[in-house]
C-alpha positions as CSV (number, residue, x, y, z in Angstrom):
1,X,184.8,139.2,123.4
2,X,188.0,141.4,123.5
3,X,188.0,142.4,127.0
4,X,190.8,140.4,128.9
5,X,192.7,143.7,129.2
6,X,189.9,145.4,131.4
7,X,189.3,142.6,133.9
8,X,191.2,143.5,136.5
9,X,190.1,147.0,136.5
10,X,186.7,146.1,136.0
11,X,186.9,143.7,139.0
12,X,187.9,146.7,141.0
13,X,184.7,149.1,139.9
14,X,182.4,147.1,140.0
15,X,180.8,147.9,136.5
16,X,179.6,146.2,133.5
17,X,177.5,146.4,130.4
18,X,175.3,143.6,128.8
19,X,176.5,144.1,125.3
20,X,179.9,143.5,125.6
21,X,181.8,145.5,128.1
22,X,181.6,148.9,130.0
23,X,184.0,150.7,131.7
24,X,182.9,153.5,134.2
25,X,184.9,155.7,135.8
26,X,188.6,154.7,134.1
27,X,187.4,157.1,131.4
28,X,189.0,159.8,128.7
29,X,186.2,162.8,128.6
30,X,184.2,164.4,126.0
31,X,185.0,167.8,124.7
32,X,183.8,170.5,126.9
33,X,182.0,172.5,124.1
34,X,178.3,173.4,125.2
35,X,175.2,173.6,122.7
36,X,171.8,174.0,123.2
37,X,169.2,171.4,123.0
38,X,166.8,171.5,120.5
39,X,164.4,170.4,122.6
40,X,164.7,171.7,126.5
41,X,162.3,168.5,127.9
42,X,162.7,165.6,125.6
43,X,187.6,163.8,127.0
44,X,186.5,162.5,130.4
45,X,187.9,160.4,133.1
46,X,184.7,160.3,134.7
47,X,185.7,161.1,137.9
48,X,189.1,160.1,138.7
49,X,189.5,161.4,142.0
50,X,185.7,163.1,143.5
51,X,186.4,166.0,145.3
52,X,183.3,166.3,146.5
53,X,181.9,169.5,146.7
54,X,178.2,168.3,146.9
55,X,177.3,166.3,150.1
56,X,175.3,169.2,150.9
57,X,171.7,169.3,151.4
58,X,170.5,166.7,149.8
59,X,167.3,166.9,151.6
60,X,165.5,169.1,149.3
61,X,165.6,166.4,146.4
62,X,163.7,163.5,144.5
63,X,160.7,162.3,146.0
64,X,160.7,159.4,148.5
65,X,157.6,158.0,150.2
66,X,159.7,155.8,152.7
67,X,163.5,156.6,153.5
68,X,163.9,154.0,155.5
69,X,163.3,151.2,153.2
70,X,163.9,152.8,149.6
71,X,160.3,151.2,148.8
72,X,159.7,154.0,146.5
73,X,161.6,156.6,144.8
74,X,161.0,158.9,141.7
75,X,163.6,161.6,139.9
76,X,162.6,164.3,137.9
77,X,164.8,166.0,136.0
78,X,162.1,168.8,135.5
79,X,161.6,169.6,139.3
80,X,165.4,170.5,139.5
81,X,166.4,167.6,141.2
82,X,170.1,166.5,140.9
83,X,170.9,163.5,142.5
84,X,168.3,160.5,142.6
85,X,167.0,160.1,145.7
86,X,167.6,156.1,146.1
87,X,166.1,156.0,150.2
88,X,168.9,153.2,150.2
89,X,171.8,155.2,150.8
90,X,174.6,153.8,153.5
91,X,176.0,157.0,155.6
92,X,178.1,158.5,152.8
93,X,175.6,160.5,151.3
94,X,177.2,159.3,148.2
95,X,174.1,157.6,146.2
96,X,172.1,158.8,143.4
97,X,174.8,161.1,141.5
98,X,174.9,160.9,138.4
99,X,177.9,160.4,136.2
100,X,179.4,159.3,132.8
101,X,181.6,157.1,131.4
102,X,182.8,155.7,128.0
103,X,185.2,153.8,125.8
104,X,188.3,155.8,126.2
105,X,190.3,153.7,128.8
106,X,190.3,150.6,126.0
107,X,191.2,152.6,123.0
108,X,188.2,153.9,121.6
109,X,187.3,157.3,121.0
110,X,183.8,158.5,121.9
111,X,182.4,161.5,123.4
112,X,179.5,163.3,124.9
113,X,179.2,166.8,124.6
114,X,177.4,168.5,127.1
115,X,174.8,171.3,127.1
116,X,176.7,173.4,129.9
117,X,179.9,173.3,131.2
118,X,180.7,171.0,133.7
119,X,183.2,170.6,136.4
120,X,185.1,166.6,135.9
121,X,186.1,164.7,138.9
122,X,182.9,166.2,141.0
123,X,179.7,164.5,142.4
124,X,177.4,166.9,141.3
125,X,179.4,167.5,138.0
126,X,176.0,167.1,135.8
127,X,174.3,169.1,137.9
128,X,174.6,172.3,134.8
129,X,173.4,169.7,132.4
130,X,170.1,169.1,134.4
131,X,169.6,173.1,134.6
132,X,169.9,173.1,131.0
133,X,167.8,170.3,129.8
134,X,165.4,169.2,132.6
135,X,167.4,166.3,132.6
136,X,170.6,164.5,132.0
137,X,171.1,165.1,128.0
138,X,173.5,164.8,125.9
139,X,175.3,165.1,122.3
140,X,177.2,161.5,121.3
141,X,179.6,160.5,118.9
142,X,180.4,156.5,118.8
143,X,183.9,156.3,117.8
144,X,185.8,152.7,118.0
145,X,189.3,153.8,117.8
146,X,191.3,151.0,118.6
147,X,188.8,148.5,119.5
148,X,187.2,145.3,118.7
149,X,184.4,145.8,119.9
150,X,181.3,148.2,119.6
151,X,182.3,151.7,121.2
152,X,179.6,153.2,123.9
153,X,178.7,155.7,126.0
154,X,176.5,156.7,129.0
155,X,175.3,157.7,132.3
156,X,174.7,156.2,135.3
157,X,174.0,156.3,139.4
158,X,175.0,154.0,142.5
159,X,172.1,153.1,144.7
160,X,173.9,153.2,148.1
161,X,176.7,155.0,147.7
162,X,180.4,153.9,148.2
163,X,182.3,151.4,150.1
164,X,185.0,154.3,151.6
165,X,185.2,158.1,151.2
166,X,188.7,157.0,150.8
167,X,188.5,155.7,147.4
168,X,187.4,156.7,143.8
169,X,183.6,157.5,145.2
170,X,182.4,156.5,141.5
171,X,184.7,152.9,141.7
172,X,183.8,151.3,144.6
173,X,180.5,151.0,145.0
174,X,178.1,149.7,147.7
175,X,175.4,147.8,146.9
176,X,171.7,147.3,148.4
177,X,168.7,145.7,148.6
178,X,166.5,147.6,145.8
179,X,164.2,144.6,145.8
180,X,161.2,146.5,147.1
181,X,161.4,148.9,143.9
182,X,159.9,146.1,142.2
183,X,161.2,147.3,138.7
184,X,162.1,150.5,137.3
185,X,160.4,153.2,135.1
186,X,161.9,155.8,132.8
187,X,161.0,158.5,130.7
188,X,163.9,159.6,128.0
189,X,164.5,160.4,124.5
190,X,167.0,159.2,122.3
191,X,167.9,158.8,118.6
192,X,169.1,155.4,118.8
193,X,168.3,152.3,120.9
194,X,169.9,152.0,124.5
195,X,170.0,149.9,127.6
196,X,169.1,149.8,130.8
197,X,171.1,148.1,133.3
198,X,171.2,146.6,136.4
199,X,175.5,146.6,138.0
200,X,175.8,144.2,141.4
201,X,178.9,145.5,142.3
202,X,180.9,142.3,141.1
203,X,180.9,140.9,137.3
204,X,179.6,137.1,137.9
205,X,179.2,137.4,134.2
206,X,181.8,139.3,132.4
207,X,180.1,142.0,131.8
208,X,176.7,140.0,130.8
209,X,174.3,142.1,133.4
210,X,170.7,142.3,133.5
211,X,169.2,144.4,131.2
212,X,165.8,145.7,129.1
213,X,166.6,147.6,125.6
214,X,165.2,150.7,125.5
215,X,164.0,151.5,122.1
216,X,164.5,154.5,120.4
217,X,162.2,157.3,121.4
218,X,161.6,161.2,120.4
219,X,158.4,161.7,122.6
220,X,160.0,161.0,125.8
221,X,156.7,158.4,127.3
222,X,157.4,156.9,130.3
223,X,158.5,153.0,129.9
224,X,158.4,150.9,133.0
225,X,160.2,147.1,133.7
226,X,159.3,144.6,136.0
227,X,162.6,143.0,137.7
228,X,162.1,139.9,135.8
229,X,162.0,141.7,133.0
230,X,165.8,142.2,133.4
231,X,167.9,139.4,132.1
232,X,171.5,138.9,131.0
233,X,172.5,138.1,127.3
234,X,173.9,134.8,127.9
235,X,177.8,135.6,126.9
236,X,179.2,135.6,130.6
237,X,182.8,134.0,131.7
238,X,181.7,132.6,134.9
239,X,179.1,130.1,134.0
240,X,175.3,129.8,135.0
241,X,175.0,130.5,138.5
242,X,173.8,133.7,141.1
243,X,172.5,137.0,140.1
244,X,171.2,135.6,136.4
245,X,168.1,138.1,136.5
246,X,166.6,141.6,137.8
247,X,164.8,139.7,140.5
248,X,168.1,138.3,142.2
249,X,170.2,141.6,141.1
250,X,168.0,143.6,143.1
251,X,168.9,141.9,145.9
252,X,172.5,143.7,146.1
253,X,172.2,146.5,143.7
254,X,175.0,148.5,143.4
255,X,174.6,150.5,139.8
256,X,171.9,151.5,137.7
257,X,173.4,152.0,133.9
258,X,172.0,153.7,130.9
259,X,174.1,152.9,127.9
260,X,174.5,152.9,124.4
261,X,176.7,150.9,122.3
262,X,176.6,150.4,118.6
263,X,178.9,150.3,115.9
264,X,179.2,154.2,115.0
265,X,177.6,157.7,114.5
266,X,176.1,160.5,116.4
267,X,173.4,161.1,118.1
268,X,171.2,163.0,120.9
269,X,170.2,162.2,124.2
270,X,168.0,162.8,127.5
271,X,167.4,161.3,130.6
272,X,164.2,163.1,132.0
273,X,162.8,161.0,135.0
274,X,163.8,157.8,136.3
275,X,161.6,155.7,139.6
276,X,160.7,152.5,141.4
277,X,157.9,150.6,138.9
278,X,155.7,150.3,142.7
């Protein structure tokens, strides 16, 4: 599939994508330019060293019935939340960001313009974007440069946090057990159709992970996905065995990915809510 050269670095973050590959974190940014989204509700390295100015209170976020356990969990985009409260978090206080990534590290050339200005290299570097749009939203442009594959974008979260303060915060991720959760449920808009995927931490498959398509949508109606509704394409290196659906990926889930890949062109975007299907 045209993706010996990212292996190794791959290996090291922990990241995949379904389709054909997905690199997080290693990444060239978007342009900086701001515009306004039509509609409020509906060149990066993604962070290539955190400097975190945002561990701080992170008490006064998402919704979480049981802490403890991460049995439930709901983000709202609309309630001025800015990190996703996972209730699975490890010590860190690292989970739930959110960040972006795309094709830049492997040749290609797309972007995501942003509706504010945002600070790279920070853990709450979206939080401007979710001010502006009641969510995390987004201008695209799929460009495939050099490639040979399909160029992407898109936005993600870890679900415990990371390994070591130490590192890359947004390349080393922890993992957890998420299988409580039973699923997931998201509300979004978007002009073309995406994924939704499920990252353990280490590609058993390539880059083959669980995932659900998420189909094109403009009125931003909340979908929800059973665990076994996740399941990989089938094009994996490693063979057959381990985490082959949602069900056994929730068991040690590091990364929760929303991506889209596809040949060319531009396109909007917005992430509004995102929760446990229980």
């Amino acid at each position: 599939m045209g993706i010996a050269g990212m292996k190794a670095e791959f290996l090291k973050a922990g990241m995949g994508v379904s389709v054909v590959c997905a690199c997080a974190l290693f990444l060239a940014c978007g342009d900086d330019d701001s515009w306004s989204p039509a509609n409020p509700n509906p060149e990066m390295s993604s962070s290539s060293k955190v400097t975190s100015s945002s561990s701080e209170d992170k008490s006064s976020s998402s919704e979480v019935e049981d802490p403890r356990s991460g049995t439930f969990f709901h983000w709202k985009g609309g309630a001025s939340d800015y990190w996703v409260n996972t209730g699975l978090d490890n010590g860190t206080e690292t989970s739930g960001y959110w960040y972006f990534f795309d094709d830049h590290a492997e040749g290609g050339l797309s972007t995501i313009t942003w509706p504010a200005k945002i600070d790279v290299g920070f853990l709450d570097e979206l939080d401007p974007v979710i001010d502006a749009c009641d969510g995390v939203c987004g201008k695209f442009e799929l460009d495939v440069g050099s490639l040979d594959y399909h160029p992407f974008v898109g936005v993600a979260f870890n679900v415990a946090g990371v390994k070591s303060l130490s590192r890359d915060p947004f390349a080393d991720p922890d993992v957890a057990d998420a299988s409580a959760w039973g699923g997931l449920c998201i509300s979004y808009t978007n002009d073309v159709e995406a994924t939704l995927e499920l990252s353990t931490g280490e590609p058993l498959y390539g880059y083959d992970l669980p995932y659900v398509t998420l189909p094109r949508s403009e009125t931003g109606d909340e979908v929800c996905f059973a665990w076994s509704r996740f399941r990989r394409a089938g094009w994996g290196e490693w063979g057959t065995k381990g985490k082959e659906t949602g069900d056994e990926a929730a068991k040690s889930l590091a990364t929760v990915i929303i991506m889209i890949q596809k040949a060319g062109g531009t396109g909007k975007f917005n992430i509004m809510s995102i929760g446990s299907y229980n």
